[in-house]
C-alpha positions in Angstrom: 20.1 -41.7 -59.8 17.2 -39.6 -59.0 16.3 -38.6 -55.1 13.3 -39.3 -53.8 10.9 -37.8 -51.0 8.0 -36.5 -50.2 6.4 -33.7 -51.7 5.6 -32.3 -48.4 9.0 -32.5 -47.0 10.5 -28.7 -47.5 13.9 -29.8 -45.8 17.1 -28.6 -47.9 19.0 -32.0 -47.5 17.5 -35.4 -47.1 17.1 -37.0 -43.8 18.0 -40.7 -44.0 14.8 -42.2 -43.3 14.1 -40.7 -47.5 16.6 -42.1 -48.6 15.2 -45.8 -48.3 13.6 -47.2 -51.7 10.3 -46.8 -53.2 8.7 -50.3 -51.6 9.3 -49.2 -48.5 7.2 -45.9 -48.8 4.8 -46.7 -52.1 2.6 -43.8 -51.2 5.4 -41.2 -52.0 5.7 -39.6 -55.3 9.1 -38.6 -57.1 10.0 -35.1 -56.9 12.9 -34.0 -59.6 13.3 -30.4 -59.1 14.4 -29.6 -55.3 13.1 -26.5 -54.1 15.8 -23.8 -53.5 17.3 -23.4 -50.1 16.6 -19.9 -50.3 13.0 -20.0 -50.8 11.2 -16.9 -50.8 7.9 -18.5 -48.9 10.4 -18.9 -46.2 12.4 -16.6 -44.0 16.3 -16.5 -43.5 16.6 -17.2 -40.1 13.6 -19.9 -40.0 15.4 -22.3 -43.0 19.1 -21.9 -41.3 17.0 -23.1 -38.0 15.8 -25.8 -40.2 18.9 -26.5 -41.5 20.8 -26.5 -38.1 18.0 -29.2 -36.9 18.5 -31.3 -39.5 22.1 -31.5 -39.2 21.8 -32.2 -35.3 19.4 -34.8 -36.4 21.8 -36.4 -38.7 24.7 -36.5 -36.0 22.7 -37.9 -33.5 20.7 -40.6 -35.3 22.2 -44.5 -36.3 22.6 -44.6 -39.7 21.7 -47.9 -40.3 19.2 -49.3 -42.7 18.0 -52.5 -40.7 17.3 -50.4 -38.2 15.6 -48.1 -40.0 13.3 -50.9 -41.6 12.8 -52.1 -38.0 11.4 -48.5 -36.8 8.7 -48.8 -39.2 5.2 -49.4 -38.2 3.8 -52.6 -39.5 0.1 -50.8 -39.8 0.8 -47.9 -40.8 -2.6 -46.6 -40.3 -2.4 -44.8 -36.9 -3.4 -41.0 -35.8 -0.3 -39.1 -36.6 1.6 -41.0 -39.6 2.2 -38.6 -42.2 0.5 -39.0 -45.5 1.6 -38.1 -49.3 0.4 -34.6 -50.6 -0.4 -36.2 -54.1 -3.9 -37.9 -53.3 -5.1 -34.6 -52.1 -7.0 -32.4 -54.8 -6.0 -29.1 -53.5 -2.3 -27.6 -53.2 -0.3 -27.6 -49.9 -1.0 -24.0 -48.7 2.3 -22.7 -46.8 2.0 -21.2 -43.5 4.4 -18.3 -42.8 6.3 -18.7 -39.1 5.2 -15.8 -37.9 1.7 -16.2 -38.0 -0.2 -13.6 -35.9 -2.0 -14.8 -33.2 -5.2 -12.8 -32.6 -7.8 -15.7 -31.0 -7.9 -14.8 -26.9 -7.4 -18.6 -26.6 -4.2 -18.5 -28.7 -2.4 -15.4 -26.8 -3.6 -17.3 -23.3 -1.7 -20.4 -24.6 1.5 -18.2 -25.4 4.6 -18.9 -22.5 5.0 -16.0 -20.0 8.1 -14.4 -20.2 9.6 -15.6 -17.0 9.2 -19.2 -17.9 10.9 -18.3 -21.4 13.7 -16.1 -20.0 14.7 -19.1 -17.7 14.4 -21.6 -20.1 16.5 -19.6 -22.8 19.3 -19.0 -19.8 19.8 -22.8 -19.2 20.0 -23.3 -23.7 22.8 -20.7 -23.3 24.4 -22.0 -20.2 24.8 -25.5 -22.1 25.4 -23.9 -25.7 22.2 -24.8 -27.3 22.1 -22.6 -30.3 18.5 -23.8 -31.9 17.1 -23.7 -28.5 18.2 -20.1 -28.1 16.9 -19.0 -31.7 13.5 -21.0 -30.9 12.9 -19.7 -27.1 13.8 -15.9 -29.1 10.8 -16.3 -31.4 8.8 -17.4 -28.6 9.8 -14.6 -26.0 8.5 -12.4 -29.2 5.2 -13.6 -29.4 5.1 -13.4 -25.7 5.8 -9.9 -25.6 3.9 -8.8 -28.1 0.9 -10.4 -27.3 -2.0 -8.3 -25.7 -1.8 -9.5 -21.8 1.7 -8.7 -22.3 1.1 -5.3 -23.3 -1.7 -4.7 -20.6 0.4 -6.1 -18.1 3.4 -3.5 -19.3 6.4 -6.2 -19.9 9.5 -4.8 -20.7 12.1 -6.3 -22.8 15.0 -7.4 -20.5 18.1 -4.6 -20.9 21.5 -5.4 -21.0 23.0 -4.6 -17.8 25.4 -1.4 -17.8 29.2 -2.1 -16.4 30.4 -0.5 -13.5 33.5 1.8 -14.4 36.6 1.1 -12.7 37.1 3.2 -9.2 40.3 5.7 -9.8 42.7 6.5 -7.1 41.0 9.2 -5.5 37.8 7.4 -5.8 39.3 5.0 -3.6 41.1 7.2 -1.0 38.1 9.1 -0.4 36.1 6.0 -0.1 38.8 4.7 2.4 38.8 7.9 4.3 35.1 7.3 4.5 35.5 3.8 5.6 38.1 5.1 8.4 35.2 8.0 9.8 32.9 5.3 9.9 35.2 3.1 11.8 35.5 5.2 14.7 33.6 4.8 18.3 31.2 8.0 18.6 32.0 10.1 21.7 29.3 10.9 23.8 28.7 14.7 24.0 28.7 16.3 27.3 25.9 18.4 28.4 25.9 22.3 27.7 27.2 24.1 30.2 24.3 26.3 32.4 23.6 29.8 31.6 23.1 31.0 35.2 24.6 29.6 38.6 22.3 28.3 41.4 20.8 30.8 43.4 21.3 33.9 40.2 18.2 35.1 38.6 17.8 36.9 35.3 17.2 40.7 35.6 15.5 41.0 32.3 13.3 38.2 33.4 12.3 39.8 36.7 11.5 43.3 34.5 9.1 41.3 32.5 7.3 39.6 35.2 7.0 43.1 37.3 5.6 44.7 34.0 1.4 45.1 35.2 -1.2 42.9 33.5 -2.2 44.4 30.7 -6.3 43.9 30.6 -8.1 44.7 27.3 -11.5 45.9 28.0 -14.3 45.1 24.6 -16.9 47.7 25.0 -19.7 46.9 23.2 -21.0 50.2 20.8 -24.0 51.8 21.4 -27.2 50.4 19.7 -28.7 53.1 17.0 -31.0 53.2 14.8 -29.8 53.1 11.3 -31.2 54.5 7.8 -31.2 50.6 6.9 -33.4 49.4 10.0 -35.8 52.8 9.0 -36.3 51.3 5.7 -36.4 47.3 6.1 -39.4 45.6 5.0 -39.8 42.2 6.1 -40.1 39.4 3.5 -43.0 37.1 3.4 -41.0 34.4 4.8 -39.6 36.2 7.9 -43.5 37.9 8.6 -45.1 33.1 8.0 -41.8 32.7 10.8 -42.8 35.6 13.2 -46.2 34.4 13.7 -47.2 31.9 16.8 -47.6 28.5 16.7 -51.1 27.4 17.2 -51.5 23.8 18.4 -55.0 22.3 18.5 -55.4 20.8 22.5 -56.7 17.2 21.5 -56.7 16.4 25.2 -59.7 18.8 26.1 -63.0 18.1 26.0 -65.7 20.3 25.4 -68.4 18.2 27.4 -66.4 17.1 30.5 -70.1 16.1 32.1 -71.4 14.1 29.1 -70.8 10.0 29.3 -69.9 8.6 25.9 -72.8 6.0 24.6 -70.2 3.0 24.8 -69.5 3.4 28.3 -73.5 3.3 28.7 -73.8 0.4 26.6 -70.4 -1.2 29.0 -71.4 -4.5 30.8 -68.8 -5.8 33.8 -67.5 -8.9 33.4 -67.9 -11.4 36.5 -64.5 -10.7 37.5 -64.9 -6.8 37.4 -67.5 -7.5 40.0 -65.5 -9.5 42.1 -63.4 -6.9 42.1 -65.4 -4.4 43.1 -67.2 -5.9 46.0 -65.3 -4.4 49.6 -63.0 -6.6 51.7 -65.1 -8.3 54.0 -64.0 -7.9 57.7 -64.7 -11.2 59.9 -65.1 -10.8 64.2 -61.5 -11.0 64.5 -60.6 -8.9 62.6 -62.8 -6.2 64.1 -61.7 -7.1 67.8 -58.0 -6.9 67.3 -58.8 -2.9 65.5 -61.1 -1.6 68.1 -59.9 -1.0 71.3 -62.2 -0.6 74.4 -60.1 2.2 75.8 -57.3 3.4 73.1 -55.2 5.6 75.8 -54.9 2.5 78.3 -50.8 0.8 78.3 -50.7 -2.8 78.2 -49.4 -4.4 81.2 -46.3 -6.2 79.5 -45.1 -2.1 78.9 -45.8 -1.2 82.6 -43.2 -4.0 83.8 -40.4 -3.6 81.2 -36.9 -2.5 83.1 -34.3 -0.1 80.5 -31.3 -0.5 80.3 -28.3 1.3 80.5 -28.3 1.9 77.5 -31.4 2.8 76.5 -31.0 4.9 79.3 -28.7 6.8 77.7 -29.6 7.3 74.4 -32.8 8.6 76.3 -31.2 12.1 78.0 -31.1 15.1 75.8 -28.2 15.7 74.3 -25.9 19.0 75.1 -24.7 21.3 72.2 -21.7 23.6 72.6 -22.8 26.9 70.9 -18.9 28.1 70.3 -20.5 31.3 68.4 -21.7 33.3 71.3 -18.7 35.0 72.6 -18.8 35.8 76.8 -18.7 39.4 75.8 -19.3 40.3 72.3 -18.7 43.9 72.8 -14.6 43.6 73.1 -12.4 43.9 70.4 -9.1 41.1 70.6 -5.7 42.8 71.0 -4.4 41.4 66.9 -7.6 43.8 65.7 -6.1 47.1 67.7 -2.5 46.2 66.6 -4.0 45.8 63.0 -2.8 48.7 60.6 -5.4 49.1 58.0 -3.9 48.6 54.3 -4.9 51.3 51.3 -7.3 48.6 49.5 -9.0 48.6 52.9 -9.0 52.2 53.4 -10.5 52.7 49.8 -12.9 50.5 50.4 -14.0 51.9 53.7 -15.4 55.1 52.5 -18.9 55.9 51.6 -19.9 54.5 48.7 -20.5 57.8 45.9 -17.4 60.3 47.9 
């Protein structure tokens, strides 16, 4: 009995929906010579993946050939149904796997690693084999793709085991463990050099040393070969001379009028201005007085009063720096012993 498929299927065993006749699928073409499992368009590890898929596939789906005539389309005309290779002119061209992906678009579209790390944990936590194998090519391409690269993504490493503590690892750990276990006493305060009331005699040496006061003396000023020679530079001879700022604010004909303020007319309100306050009658009367030294009868019958009074007498000032007789000398100055500063500074200035 000869096997037929389609001539685009590259699966090593037949799936069961091939295996239905030849009115059920008229648009496939009968292939006699299978290609090899070992294919060399195709890698190793990608046709065992293949394989292992196929047989999940066969384990999990009903084998049952109503059903399978029941799960075809009746118009089988949509987007994604799968058409024969033989109408087409051209051969099938065979993509490798591991086709390098060099678009921008294609490495943006690429899984990052974190998402592919934790999805390939959970296929090894349940024992999904193809998963694993599948999320492994995929964390390839992830890693190896250019914003992998710039961002500096490290392959994960496998962790290193922790050797076994010996014996006297342990007992020096538990002596550790036993220091650390201990309450901390607090430390009592150093004990004073010197009692209350002592004093240092090396101290007291170094404080009765005298003040040691360096005097700078500035050197005389001479005239040096250098200064006999020196020429001055054009520069220093332009920044030795004076300053010579023109006086805008003078003029050199302080009499002379300018012609605009000949040619100025006043305004009606610059007249106005300029007329002198005019003094009315009373005005005049209240200014002038008939006699100015005569007192006006209201100050001529106005009583002080106490305290007015007062304020009015002269006040007395104690002058406490004329002495009764300045010519005597107080008993503290004849008992006064005159020191050697005072002494010194009692003679004649020059002896």
């Amino acid at each position: 009995k000869i096997m037929k498929r389609l001539k685009c299927d590259l699966s090593p065993e037949l799936t069961t929906c091939l295996k239905l006749a030849d009115s059920i699928r008229p648009d496939c073409c009968v292939v006699r010579d299978r290609i090899p499992y070992d294919a060399q368009c195709f890698m190793r590890d990608i046709s065992r993946d293949l394989n292992k898929l196929y047989k999940r596939h066969e384990k999990t789906f009903v084998k049952s050939k109503r059903l399978m005539e029941l799960a075809m389309p009746l118009h089988p005309k949509g987007r994604f149904v799968p058409k024969c290779a033989c109408p087409f002119k051209k051969t099938i061209e065979i993509i490798p796997a591991d086709y390098p992906s060099n678009t921008r678009t294609e490495q943006l579209a690429l899984p990052t690693v974190r998402r592919l790390l934790h999805r390939r944990k959970h296929a090894m936590a349940i024992g999904d084999k193809i998963g694993e194998s599948i999320l492994n090519r995929w964390l390839r391409y992830s890693y190896m793709s250019l914003y992998s690269r710039l961002a500096n993504m490290q392959p994960l490493k496998k962790p290193q085991k922790k050797k076994k503590p010996s014996a006297k690892d342990k007992k020096r750990h538990a002596a550790y463990i036993e220091k650390l276990s201990k309450a901390k006493v607090a430390q009592e305060p150093p004990a004073p050099e010197r009692k209350a009331g002592d004093f240092s005699e090396r101290r007291m040496k170094k404080l009765a040393r005298p003040k040691v006061i360096e005097v700078v003396e500035k050197p005389d000023w001479e005239l040096t070969p250098g200064m006999k020679s020196y020429v001055a530079s054009d520069r220093i001879k332009t920044m030795a001379e004076p300053v010579h700022r023109p006086d805008v604010h003078t003029n050199e004909e302080p009499e002379k009028v300018s012609p605009t303020a000949l040619k100025y007319k006043p305004s009606a309100r610059i007249k106005e201005m300029s007329q002198p306050l005019a003094k009315n009658d009373a005005t005049l009367a209240g200014d002038l007085k008939e006699d100015p030294f005569s007192i006006s009868p209201n100050a001529l019958k106005y009583k002080p009063s106490s305290r007015i009074k007062e304020l009015a007498e002269p006040k007395e000032f104690e002058n406490t720096h004329i002495r009764e007789n300045p010519f005597a000398i107080s008993p503290a100055a004849l008992k006064a012993k005159a020191s050697p500063r005072l002494i010194e500074l009692a003679k004649p200035k020059g002896s």
